[in-house]
C-alpha positions in Angstrom: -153.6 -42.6 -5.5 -152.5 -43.5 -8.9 -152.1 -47.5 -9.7 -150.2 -48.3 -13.0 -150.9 -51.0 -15.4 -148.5 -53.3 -14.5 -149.8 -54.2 -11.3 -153.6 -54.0 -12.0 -152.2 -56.6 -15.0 -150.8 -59.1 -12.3 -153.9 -58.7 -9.7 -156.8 -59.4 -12.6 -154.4 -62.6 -13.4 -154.2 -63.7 -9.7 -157.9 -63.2 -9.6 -158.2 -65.1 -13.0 -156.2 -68.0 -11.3 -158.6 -68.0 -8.0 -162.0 -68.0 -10.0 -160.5 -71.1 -12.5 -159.8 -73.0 -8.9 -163.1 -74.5 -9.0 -162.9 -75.6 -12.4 -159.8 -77.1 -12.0 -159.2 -81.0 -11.4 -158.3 -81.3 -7.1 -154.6 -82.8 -7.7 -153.9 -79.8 -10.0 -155.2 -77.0 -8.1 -151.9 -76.2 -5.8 -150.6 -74.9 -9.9 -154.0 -72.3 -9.7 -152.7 -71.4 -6.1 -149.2 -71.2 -6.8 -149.7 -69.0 -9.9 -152.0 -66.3 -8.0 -149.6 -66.3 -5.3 -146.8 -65.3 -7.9 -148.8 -63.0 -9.4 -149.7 -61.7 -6.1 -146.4 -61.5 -5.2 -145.6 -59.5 -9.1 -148.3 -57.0 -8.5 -147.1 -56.3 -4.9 -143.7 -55.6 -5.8 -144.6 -53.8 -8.8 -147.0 -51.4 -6.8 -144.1 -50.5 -4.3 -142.0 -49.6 -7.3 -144.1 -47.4 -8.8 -144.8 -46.0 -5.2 -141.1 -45.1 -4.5 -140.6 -43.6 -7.7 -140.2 -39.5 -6.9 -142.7 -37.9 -9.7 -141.9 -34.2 -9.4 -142.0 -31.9 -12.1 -140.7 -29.1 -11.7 -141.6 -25.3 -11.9 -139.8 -22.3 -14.7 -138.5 -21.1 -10.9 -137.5 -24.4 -9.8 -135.2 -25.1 -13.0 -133.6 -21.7 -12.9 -132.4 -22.1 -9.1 -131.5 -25.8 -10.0 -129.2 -24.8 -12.7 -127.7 -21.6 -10.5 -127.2 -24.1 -8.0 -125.4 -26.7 -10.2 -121.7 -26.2 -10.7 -120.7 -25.6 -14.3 -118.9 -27.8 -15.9 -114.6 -28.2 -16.1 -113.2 -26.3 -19.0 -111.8 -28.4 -21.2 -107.8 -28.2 -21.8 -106.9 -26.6 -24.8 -105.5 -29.3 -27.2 -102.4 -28.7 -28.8 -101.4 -29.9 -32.6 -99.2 -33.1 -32.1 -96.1 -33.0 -34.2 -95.8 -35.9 -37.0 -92.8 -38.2 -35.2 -89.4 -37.0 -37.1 -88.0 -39.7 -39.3 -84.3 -40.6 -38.3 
């Protein structure tokens, strides 16, 4: 399985936030917390989206029985010249 970028971006930043929790002065650390959980929250949603995305790529067979399959187009009306309006 295949993770992108995106969500590996917004786990290493939750982690970032976790490991700076120590560091960080005890009225202030409920920031740390609250920005890993958003991350968190980021990286989960963007995993799922990459997830449900349909990667299929297609075969030469695949394309010709796609485009047999795919009803052609409406002809287009032919378009007549429009006569200048007459002048009184």
């Amino acid at each position: 399985m295949r993770i992108g970028r995106r969500p590996l971006f917004f786990t290493g930043l939750a982690v970032i936030c976790l490991l700076m929790l120590e560091l960080t002065p005890p009225e202030y650390r409920w920031v740390n917390l609250f920005a890993a959980g958003l991350a968190m929250f980021w990286a989960v949603m963007l995993f799922v989206e990459e997830r449900s995305l349909v990667r299929w790529s297609p075969g030469a067979k695949d394309v010709a029985a796609a485009r047999a399959r795919r009803p052609s187009p409406p002809a287009a009306p032919a378009s007549t010249p429009q006569e200048p309006p007459s002048e009184g």
